[in-house]
N, C-alpha and C positions, 0 to 999 in steps of 0.2 A: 637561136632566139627561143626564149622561153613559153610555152603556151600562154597563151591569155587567161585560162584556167586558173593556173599558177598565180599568176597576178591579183586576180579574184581572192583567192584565198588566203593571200598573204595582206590584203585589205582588209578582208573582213575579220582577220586574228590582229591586226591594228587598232579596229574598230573596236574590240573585246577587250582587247586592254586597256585603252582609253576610257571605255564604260566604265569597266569593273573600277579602277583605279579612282574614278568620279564617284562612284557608290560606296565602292570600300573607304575609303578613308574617310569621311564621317562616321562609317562604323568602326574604325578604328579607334578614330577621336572619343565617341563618345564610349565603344571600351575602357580607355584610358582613364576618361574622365572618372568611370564609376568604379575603378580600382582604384582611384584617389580617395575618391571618398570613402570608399572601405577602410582605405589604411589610415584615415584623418578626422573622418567622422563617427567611424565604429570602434576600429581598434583600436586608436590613440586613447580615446573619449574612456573607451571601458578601462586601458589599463588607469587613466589619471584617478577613475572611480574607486576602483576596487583596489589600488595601491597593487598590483601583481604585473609583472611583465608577461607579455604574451608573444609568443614567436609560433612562428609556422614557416614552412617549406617553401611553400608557392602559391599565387595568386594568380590565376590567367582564366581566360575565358573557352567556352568550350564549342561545339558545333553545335548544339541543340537548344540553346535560348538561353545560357545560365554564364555564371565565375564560379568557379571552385576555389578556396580554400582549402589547402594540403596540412596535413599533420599539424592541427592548431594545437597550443598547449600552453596554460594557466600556470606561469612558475611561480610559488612560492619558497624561499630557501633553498634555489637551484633544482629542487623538486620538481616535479607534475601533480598539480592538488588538481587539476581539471583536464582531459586531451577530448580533442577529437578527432578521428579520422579525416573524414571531409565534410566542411561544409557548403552549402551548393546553394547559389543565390538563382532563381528563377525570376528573369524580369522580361516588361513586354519593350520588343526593339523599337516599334513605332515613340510608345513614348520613351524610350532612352535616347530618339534619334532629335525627337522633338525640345527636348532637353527639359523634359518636366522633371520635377523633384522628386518623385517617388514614381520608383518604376518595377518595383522589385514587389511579385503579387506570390511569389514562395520560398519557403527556405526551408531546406530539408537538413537535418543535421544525423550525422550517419557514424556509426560505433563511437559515442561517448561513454567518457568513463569517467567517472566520480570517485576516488578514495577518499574516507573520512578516517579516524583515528582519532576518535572524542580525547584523547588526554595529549597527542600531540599538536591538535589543530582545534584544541579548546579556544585558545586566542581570535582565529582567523573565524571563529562560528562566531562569538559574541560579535566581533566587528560587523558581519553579514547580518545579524541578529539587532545590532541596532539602527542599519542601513534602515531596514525594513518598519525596524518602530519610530523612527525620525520623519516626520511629514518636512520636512525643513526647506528649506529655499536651492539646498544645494541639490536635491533629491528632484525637487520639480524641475528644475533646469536639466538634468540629467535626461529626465523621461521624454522632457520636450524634444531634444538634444536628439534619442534614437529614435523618436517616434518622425522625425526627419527622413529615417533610412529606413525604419520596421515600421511600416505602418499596421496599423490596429486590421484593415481589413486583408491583410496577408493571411496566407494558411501556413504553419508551422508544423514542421513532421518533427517526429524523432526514431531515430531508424536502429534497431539494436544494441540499446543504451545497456549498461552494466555501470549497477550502482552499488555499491561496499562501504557500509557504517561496520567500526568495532567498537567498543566500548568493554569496558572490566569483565563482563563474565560475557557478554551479548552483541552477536555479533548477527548484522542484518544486511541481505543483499536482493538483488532484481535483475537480474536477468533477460534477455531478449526483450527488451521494453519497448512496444512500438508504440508511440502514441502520437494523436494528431491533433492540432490548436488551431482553432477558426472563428471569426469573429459574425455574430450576427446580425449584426447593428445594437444589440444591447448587453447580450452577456457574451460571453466565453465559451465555448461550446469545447471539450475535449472527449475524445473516443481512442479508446489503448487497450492494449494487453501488455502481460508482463507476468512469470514466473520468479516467483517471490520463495525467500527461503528465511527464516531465523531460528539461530541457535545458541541454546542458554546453555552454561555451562558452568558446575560447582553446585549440582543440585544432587544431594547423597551420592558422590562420587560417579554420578553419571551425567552426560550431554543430550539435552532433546533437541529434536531439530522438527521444525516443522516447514513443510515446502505444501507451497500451492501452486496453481497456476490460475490470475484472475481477470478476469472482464469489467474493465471502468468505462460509464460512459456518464457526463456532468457538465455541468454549466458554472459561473461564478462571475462576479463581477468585479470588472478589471484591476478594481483595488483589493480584491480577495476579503472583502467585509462581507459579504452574504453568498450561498450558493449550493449546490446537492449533487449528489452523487448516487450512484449506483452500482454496487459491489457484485461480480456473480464470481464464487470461487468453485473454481471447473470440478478441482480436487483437493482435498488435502490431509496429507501424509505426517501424523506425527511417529517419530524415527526416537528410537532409544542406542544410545552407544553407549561403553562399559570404558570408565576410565580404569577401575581396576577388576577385579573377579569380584564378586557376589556371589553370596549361599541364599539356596532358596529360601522364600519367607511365605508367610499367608497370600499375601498380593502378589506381589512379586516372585516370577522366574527367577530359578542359579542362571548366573552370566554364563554362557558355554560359546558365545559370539560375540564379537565384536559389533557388529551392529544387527537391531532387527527392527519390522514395522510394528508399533503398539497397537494402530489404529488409522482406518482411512474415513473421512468423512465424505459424504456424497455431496454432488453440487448442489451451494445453495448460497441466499441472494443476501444482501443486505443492503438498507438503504441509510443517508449518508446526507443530512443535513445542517449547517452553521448560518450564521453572525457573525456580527461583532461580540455577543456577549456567552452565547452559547452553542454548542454542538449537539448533536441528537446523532443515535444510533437505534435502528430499526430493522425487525424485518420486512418484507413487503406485507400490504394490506390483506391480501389474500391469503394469507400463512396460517391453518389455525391454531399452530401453537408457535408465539412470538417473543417475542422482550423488548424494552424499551429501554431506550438510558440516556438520559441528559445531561449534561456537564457543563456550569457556569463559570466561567473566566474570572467572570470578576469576584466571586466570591470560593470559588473551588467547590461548589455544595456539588453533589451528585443525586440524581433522583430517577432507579432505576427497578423495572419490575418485570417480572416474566408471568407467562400467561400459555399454560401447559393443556389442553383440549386429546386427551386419548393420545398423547406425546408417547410412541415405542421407537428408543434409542437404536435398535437394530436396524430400522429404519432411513436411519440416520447416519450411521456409520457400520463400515464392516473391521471385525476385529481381528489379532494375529490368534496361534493356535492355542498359545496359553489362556488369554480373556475366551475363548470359547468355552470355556468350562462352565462358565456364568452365562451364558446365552440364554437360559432362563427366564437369566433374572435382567436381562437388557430387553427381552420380549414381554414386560410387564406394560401395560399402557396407563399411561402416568395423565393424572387431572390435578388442577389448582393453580395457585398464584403465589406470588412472595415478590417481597419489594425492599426496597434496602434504602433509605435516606441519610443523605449528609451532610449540616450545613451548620455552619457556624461553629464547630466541631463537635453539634450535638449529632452522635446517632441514632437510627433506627432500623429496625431489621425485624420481618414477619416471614415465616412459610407455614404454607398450610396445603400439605398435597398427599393424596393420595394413591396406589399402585394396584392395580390387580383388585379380583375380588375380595376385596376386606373383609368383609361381613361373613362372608363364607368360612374363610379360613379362620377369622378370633371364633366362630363360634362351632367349630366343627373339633371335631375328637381328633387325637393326634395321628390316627393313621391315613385322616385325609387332610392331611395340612396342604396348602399351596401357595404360589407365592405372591405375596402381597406384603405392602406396607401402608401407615398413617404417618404424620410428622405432623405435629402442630404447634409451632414454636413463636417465640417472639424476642425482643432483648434490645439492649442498648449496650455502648461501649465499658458498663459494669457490670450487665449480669445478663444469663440467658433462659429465659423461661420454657420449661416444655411443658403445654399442657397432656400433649396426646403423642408418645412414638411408639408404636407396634410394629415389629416384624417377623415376616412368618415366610422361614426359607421350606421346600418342600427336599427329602430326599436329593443330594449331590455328594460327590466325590470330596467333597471337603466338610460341609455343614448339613447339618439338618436341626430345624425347632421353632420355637415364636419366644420371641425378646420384648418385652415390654419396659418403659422407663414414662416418670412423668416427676415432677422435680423441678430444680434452680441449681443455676450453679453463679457462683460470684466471682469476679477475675479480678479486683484490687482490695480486698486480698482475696485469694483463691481458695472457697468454700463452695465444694459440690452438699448438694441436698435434694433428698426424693426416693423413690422407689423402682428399683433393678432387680423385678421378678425373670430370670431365665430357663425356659421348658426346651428338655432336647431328647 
């Protein structure tokens, strides 16, 4: 006869299954339920939207609060115009158990990837393109449609996105993109980083590449009609490559490498505001030497000025070993303003800045020349006036003297006029 022990224990592992069995399967059930409504209320919904079929691996639930989504991917033409690794739906059990409609409080979406090809997927951009400018009936039904499953007060991550535009000579990409979407009962709150790279190419037989790495953090409202931003770019590296050899010139180095650094710019911020009608670019208020630039939508005008306060470029940027021969002349501290308008396809365009001790150098003998300049100019899209440009290089391995010019020059038809006194 078996001990009574035995007995016990084999009751109370009865017992346990019975429970579990009673507990689990409503949490089964209401698993089920909300992988239904993934593949019915999400998936189905987006492909009818966006006309793309979309497949993926697997659907299932995990130990820690969530469903994953395995290897999603946006077919266009048997292609992938969109993938993700995984996407992970965080929802709360109680109310999943409860059987409320929205239970899903994150979604983390983790290595996406975007390829664009402006001239193969020119089609598929205008269609998404006019998604967006259509306020139409099918569009609000849509948004009503996911805001069923994605509620507005979910937090949205995005976890090492890689995005890739080409286009004819320019090709743009983004790297490590972490960014995160949160709602705060009235705008949009998003905070990211991202390692940003673009490169032009067919420019005098050579390719620039510029790579930063930058810090956004911004608000906007949920129809994206108003909102601002905050740019801070940690670094950034513009890169020269040599599609073919080059002989040396005045500016420019002989190609003797394939790729070198022209120039690194130090961190710095930029601020980041729209509308509906306009965009504005800025530096931050405290900067004292800034630019401003505005851009109307509905007109195309541009109305953009800079504003230079003892501005020394060196400063600002460290240079490769060639541009150090000029370090000089990037160590001059620069004052003034210039501003450029555009509208209606009148232009206008003023600078008025000057560099170094002026006064010193035009009025000093030429064995103590130093470096300094004036520029005083102004003009419109037919002619460009100078009233004042002096420059005065002191002693270097290339130049030395003062350059004086003050004149018009006319661009329809092309008639310079003025006075090009040069002392060396």
């Amino acid at each position: 006869m078996l001990p009574r022990s035995i007995y016990i224990q084999i009751l109370v592992f009865l017992c346990l299954i019975c429970v579990s069995t009673v507990v689990l399967k409503p949490v089964h059930t209401a698993f089920s339920r909300m992988m239904l409504q993934i593949r019915t209320n999400l998936i189905e919904r987006i492909e009818d939207y966006i006309g793309m079929e979309i497949r993926y691996s697997s659907i299932r639930p995990t130990f820690f609060g969530s469903i994953d989504i395995r290897s999603l991917k946006f077919i266009k033409d048997e292609n992938a115009f969109f993938s993700v690794n995984r996407a992970r739906f965080y929802f709360s059990l109680p109310e999943l158990l409860f059987k409320k409609k929205i239970a899903v409080h994150t979604i983390q979406v983790e290595r996406p990837v975007l390829r664009i090809d402006y001239e193969k997927d020119r089609d598929t951009l205008d269609f998404f393109s006019s998604l967006l400018k259509n306020n139409n009936e099918r569009n609000t039904e849509f948004l009503q449609q996911m805001a069923e499953f994605l509620p507005e007060q979910a937090e949205y991550r995005i976890r090492n996105c890689f995005f890739y535009f080409s286009g004819r000579e320019t090709l743009i990409s983004a790297q490590e993109m972490n960014v995160d979407f949160r709602w705060d009962g009235g705008k949009i709150i998003l905070d990211g980083r991202l390692n940003a790279e673009v490169t032009h190419s067919g420019l005098f037989d050579r390719t620039l590449i510029v790579k930063s790495g930058v810090n956004i953090n911004g608000e906007y409202l949920p129809d994206l009609r108003e909102g601002s931003a905050d740019l801070l770019f940690l670094s950034m590296a513009c890169v020269e490559q040599d599609v073919k050899r080059r002989a040396a010139s005045f500016l420019l180095p002989a190609s003797n490498s394939n790729t070198r650094t022209l120039f690194t710019l130090h961190p710095a911020g930029i601020d980041i505001t729209f509308n509906e009608k306009k965009i504005n670019l800025s530096m931050p208020p405290d900067t004292p030497s800034n630019f401003n630039v505005n851009y109307d939508f509905e007109t195309g005008g541009i109305d953009a000025q800079v504003n230079l306060n003892r501005f020394i470029l060196n400063n600002h940027a460290s240079f490769s070993d060639y541009w150090k021969n000029f370090s000089d002349l990037f160590s001059i501290p620069i004052t003034g303003t210039s501003f450029l308008k555009y509208e209606k396809k009148v232009l206008q365009y003023m600078v008025d800045f000057q560099g170094g001790d002026f006064l010193s150098a035009f009025r000093s003998g030429y064995s103590s020349i130093s470096n300094a300049f004036v520029i005083n100019a102004y003009g419109d899209k037919e002619r460009v006036v100078v009233d004042d440009f002096r420059l005065s290089i002191s002693k270097t391995d290339y130049l030395q003297g003062i350059v004086n010019f003050s004149g018009s020059m006319g661009f329809v038809p092309f008639r310079p006029f003025g006075i090009f006194p040069l002392i060396t």
